[in-house]
MOPAC internal coordinates of N, CA, C and O (Angstrom, degrees):
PM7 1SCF
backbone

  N    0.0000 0     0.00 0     0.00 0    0    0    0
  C    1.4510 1     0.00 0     0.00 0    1    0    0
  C    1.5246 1   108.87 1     0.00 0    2    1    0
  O    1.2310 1   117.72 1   -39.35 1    3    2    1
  N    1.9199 1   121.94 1   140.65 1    3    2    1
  C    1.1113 1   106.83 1   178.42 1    5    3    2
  C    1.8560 1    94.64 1  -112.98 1    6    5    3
  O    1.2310 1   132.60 1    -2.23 1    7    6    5
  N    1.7271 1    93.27 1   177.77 1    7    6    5
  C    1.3587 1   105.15 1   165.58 1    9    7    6
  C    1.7602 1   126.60 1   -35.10 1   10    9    7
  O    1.2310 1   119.09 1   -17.56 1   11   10    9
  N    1.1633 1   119.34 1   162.44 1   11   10    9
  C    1.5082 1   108.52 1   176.99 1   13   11   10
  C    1.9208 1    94.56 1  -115.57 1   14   13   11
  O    1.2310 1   131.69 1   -58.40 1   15   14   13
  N    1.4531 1    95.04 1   121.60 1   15   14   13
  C    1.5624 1    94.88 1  -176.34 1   17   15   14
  C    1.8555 1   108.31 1  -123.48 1   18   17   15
  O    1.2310 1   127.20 1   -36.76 1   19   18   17
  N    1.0512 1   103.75 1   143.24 1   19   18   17
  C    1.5944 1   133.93 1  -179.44 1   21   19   18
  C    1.1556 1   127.94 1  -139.38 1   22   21   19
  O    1.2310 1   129.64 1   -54.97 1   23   22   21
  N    1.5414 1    99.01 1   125.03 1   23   22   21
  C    1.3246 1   126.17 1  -155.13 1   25   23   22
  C    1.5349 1   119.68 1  -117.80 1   26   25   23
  O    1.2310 1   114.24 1   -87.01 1   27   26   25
  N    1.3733 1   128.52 1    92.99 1   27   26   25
  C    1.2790 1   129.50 1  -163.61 1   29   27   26
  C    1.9115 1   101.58 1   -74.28 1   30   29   27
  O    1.2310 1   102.79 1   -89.43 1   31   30   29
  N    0.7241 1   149.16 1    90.57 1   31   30   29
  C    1.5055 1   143.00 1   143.80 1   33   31   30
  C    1.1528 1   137.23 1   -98.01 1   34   33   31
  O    1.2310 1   114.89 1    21.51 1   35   34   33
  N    1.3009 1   127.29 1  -158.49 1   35   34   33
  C    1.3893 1   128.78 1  -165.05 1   37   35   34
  C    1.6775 1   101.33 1  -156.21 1   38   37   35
  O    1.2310 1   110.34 1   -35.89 1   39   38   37
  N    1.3221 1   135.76 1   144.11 1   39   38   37
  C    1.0594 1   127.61 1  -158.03 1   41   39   38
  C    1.5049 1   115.86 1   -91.44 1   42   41   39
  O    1.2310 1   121.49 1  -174.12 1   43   42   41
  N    1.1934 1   114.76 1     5.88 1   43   42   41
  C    1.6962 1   132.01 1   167.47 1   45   43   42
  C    1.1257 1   135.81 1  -114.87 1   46   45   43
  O    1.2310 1   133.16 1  -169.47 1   47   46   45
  N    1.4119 1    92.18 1    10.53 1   47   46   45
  C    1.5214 1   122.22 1  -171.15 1   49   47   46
  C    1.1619 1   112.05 1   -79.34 1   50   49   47
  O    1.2310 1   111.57 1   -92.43 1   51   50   49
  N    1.4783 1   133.48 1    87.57 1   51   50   49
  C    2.0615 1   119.24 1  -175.24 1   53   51   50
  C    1.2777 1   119.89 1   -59.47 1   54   53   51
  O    1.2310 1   123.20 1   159.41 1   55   54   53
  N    1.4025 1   111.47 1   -20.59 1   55   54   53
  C    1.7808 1   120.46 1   176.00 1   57   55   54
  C    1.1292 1    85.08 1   -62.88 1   58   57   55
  O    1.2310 1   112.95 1    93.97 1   59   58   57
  N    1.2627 1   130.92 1   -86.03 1   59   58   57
  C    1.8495 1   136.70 1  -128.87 1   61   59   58
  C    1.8640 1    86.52 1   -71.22 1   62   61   59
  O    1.2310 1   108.30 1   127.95 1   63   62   61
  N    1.5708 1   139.48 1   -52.05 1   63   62   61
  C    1.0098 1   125.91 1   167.08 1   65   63   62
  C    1.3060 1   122.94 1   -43.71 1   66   65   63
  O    1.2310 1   106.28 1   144.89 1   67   66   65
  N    1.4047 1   143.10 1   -35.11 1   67   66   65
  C    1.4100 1   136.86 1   176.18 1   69   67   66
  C    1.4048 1    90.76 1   -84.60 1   70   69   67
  O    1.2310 1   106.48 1   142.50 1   71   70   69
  N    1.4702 1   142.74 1   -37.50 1   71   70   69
  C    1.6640 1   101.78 1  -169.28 1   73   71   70
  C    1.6068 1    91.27 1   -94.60 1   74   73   71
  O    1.2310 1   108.11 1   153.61 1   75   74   73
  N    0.8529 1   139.82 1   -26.39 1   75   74   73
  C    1.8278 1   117.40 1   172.66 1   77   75   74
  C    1.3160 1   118.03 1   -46.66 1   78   77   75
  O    1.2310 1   128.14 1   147.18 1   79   78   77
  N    1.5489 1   101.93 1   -32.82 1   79   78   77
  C    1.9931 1   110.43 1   174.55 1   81   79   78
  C    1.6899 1   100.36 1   -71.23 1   82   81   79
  O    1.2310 1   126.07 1   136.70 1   83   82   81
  N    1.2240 1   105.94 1   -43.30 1   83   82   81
  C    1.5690 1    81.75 1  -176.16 1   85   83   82
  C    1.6055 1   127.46 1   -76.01 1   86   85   83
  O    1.2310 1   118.73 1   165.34 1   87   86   85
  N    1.6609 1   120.03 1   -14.66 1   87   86   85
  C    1.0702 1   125.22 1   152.53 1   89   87   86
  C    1.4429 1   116.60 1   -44.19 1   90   89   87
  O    1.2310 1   124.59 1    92.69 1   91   90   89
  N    1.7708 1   108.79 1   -87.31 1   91   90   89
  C    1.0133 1   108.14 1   165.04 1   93   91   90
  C    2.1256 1   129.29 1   -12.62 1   94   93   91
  O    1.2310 1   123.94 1   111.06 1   95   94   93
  N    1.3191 1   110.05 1   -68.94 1   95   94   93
  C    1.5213 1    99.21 1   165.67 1   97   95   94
  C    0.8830 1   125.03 1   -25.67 1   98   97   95
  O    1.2310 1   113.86 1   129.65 1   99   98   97
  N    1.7293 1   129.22 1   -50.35 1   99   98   97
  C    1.0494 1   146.45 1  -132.11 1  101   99   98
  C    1.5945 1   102.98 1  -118.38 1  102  101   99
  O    1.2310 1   123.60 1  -169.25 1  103  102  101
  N    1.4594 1   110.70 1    10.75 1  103  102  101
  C    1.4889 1   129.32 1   158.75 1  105  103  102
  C    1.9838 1    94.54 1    66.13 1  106  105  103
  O    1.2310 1   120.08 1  -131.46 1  107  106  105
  N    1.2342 1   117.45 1    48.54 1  107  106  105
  C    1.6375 1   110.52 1  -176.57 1  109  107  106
  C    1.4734 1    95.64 1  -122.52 1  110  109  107
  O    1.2310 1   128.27 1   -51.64 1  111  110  109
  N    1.4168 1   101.68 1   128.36 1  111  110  109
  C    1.2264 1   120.61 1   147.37 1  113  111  110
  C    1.1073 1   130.02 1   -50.32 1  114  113  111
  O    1.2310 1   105.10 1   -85.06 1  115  114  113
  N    1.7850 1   145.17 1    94.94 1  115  114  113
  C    0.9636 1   129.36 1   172.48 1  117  115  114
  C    1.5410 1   112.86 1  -112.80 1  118  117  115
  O    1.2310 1   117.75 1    -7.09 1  119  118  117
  N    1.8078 1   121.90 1   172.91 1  119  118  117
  C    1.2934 1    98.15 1   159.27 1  121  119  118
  C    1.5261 1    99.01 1  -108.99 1  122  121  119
  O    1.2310 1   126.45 1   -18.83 1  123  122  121
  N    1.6461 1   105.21 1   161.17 1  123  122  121
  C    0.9592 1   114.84 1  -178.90 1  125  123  122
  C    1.8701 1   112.89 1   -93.88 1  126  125  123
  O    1.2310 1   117.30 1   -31.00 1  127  126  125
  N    0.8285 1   122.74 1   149.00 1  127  126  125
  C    1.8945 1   117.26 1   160.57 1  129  127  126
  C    1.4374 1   121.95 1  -134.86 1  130  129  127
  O    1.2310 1   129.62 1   -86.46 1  131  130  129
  N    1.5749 1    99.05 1    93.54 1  131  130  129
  C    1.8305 1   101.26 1  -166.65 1  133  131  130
  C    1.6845 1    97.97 1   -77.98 1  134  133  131
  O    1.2310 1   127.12 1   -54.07 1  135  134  133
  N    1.5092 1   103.90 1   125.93 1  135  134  133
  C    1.3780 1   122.70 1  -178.18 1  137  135  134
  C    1.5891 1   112.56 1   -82.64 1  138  137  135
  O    1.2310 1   121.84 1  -166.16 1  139  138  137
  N    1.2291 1   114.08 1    13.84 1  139  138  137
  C    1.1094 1   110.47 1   173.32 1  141  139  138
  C    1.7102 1   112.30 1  -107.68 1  142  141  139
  O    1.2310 1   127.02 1   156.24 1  143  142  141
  N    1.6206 1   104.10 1   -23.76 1  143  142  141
  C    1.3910 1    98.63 1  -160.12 1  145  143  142
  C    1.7545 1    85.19 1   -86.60 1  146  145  143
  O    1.2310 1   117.70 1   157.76 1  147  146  145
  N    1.3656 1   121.98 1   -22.24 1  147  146  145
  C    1.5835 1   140.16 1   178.12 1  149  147  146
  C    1.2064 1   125.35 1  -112.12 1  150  149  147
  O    1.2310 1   128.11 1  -106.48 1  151  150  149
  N    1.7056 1   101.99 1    73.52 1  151  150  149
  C    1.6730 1   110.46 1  -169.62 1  153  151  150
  C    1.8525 1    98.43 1   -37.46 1  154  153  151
  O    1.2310 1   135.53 1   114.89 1  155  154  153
  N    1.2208 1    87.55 1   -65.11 1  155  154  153
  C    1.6404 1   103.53 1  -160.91 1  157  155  154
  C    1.2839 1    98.33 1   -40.18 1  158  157  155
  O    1.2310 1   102.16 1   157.30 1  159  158  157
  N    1.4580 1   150.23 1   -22.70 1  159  158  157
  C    1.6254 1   124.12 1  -167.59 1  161  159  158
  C    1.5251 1   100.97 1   -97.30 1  162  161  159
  O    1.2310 1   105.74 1  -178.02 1  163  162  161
  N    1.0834 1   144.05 1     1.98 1  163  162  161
  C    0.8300 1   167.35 1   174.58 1  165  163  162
  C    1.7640 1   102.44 1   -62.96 1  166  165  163
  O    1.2310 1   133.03 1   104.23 1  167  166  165
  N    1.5503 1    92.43 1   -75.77 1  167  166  165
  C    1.7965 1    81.06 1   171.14 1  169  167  166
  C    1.3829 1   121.64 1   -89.22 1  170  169  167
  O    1.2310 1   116.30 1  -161.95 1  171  170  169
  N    1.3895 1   124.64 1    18.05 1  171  170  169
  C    1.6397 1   119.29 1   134.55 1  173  171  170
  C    1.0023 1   124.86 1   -81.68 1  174  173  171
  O    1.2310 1   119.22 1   158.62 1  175  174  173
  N    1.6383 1   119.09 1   -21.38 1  175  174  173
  C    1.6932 1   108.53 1   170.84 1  177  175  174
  C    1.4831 1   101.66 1   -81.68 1  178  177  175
  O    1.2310 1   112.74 1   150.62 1  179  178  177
  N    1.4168 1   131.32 1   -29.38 1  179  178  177
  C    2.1316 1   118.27 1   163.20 1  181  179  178
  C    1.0001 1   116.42 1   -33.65 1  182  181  179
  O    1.2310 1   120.83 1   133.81 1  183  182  181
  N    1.4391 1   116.01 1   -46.19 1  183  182  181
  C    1.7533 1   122.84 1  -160.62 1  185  183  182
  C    1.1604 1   109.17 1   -95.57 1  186  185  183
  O    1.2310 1   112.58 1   173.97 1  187  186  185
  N    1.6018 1   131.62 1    -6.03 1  187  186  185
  C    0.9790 1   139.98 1   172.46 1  189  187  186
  C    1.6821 1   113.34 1   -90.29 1  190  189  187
  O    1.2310 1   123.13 1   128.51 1  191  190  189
  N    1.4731 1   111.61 1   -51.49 1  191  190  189
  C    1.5273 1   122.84 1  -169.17 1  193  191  190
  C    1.7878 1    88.62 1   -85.41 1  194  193  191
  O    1.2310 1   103.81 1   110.49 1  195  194  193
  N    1.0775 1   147.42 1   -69.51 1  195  194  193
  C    1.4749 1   175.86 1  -109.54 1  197  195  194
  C    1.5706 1    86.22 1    40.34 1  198  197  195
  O    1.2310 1   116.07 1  -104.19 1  199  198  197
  N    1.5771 1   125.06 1    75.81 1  199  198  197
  C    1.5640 1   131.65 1   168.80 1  201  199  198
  C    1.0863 1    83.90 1  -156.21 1  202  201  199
  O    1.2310 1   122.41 1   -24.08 1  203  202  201
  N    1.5450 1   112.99 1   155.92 1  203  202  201
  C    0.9927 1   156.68 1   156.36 1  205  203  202
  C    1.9721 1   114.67 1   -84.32 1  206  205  203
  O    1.2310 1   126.83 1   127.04 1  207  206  205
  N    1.0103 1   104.46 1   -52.96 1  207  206  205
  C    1.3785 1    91.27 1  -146.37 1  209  207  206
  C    1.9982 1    99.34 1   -86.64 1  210  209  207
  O    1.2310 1   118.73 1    -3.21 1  211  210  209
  N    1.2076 1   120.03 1   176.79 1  211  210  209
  C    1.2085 1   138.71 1  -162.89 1  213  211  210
  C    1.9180 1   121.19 1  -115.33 1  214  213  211
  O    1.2310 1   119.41 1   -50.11 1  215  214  213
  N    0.9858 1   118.73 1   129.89 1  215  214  213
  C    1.7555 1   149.38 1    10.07 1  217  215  214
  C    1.7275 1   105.55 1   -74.93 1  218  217  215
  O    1.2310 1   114.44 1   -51.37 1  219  218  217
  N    1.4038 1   128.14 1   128.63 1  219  218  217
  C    1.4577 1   128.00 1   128.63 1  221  219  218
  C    1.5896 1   119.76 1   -99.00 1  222  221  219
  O    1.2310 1   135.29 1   -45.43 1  223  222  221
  N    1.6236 1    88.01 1   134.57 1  223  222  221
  C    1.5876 1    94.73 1  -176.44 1  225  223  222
  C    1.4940 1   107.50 1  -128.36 1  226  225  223
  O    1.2310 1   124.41 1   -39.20 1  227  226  225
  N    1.4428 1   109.15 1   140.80 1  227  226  225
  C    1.5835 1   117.64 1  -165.47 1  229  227  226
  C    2.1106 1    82.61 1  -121.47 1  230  229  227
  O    1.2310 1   129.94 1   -35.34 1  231  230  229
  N    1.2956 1    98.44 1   144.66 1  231  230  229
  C    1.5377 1   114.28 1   177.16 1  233  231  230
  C    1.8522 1    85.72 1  -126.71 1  234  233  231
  O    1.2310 1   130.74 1   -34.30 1  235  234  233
  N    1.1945 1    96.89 1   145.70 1  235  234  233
  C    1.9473 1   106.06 1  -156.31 1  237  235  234
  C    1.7172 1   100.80 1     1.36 1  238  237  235
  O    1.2310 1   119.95 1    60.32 1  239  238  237
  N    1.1101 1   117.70 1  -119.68 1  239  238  237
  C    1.2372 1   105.61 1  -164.82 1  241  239  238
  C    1.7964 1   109.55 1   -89.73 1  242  241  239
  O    1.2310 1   120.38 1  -149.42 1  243  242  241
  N    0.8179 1   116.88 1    30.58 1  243  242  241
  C    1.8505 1   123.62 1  -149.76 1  245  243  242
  C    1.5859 1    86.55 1  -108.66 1  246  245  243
  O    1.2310 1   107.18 1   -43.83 1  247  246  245
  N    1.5044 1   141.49 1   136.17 1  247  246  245
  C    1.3338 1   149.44 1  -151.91 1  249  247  246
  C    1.8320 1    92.78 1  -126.90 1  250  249  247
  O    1.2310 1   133.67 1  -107.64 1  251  250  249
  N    0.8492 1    91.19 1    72.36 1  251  250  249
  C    1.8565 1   102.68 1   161.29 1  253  251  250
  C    1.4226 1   121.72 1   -12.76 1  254  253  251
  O    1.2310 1   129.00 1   118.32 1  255  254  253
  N    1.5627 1   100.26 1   -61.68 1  255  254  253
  C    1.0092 1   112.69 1  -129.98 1  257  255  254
  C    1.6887 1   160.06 1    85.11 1  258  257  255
  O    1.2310 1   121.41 1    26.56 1  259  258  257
  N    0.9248 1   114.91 1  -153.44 1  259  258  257
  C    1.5901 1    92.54 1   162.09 1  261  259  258
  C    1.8900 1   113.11 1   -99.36 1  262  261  259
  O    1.2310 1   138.08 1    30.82 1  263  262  261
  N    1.8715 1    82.57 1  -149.18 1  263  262  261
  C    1.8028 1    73.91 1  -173.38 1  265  263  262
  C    1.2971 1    99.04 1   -89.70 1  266  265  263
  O    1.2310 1    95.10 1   128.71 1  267  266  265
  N    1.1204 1   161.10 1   -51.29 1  267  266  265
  C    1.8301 1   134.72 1   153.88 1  269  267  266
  C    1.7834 1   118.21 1     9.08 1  270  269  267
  O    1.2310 1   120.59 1   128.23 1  271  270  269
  N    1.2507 1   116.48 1   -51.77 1  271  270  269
  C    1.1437 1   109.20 1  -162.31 1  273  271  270
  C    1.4170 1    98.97 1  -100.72 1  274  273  271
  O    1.2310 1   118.29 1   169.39 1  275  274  273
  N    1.7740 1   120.86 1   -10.61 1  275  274  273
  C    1.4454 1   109.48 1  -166.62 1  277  275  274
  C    1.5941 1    92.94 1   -89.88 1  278  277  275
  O    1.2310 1   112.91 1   167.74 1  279  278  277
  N    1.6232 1   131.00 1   -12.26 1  279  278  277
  C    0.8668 1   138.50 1   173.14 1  281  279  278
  C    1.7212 1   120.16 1   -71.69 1  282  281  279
  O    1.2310 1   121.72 1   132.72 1  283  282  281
  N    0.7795 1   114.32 1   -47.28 1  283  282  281
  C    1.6680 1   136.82 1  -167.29 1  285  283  282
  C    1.5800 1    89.06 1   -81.85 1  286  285  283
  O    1.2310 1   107.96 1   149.71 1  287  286  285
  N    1.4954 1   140.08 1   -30.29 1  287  286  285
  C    1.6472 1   120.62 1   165.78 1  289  287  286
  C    1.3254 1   100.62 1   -80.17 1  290  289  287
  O    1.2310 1   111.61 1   155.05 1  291  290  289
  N    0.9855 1   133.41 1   -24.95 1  291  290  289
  C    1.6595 1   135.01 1  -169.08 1  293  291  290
  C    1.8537 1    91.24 1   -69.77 1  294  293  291
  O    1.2310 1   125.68 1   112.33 1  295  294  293
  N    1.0896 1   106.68 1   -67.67 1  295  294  293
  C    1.9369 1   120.56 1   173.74 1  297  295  294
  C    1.4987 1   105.45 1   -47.39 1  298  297  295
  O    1.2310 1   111.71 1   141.42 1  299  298  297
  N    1.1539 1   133.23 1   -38.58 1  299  298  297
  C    1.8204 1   124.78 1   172.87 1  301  299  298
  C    1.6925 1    98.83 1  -101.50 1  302  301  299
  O    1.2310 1   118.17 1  -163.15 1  303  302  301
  N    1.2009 1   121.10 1    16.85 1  303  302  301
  C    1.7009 1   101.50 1   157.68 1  305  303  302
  C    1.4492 1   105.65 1    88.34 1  306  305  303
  O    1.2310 1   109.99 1   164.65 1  307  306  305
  N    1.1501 1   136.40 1   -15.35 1  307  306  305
  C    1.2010 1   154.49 1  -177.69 1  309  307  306
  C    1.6089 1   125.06 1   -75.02 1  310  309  307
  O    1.2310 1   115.54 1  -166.79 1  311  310  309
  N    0.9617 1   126.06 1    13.21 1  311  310  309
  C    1.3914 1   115.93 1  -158.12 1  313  311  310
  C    1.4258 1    91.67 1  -127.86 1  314  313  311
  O    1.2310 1   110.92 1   150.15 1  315  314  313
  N    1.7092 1   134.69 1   -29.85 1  315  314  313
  C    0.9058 1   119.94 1   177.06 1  317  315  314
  C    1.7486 1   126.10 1   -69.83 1  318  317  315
  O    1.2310 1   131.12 1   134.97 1  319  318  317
  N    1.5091 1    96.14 1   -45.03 1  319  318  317
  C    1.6572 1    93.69 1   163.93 1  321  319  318
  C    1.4735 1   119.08 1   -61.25 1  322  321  319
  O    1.2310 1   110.36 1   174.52 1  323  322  321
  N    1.0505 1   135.72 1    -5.48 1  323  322  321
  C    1.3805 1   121.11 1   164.39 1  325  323  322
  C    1.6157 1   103.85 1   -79.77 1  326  325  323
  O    1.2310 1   123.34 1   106.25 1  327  326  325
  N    1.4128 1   111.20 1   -73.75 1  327  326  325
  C    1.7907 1   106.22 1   175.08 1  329  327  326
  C    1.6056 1   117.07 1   -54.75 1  330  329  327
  O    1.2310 1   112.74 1  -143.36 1  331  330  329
  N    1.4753 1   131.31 1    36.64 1  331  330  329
  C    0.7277 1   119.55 1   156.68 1  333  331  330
  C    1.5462 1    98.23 1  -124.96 1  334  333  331
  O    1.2310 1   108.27 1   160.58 1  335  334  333
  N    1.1755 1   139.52 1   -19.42 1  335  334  333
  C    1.8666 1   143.94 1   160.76 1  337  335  334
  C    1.2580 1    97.34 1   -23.76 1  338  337  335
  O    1.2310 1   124.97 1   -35.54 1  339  338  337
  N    1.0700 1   108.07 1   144.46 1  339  338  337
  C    1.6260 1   128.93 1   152.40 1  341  339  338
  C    1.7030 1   114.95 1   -99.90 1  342  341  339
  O    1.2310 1   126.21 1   -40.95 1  343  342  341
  N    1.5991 1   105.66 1   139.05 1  343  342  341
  C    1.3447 1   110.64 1  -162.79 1  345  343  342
  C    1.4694 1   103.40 1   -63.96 1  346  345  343
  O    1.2310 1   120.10 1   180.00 1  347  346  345

């Protein structure tokens, strides 16, 4: 079983497209929640991240960040033991 990962983006978003590609590579199931087609999750992902802006990604309950930071665990080796946790 892997992590359960969620991905707040927007579909014009080149951040949230390069880290969904790097999920994707990395053969992970995530769900996605485009905040554009769903104003409203948008301000549950504010009150959740206290950010605004797009991709935030939570790996089970663990707050990513955006794609900067989902990148930079991928670069220290780190990103797979989290998507491999069980929730």
């Amino acid at each position: 079983m892997s992590a359960n990962v969620v991905v707040y983006s927007t579909s014009w978003c080149p951040f949230c497209v390069r880290a969904m590609g790097l999920l994707r590579q990395k053969n992970i199931a995530f769900t996605n929640i485009d905040v554009d087609e769903h104003p409203e999750k948008r301000i549950g992902m504010r009150e959740k991240a206290g950010r605004n802006s797009v991709p935030q990604i939570w790996i089970n309950d663990y707050h990513v960040g955006g794609c900067d930071e989902l990148f930079a665990l991928e670069a220290k080796g780190e990103l797979d033991k989290l998507l491999t946790e069980e929730k």
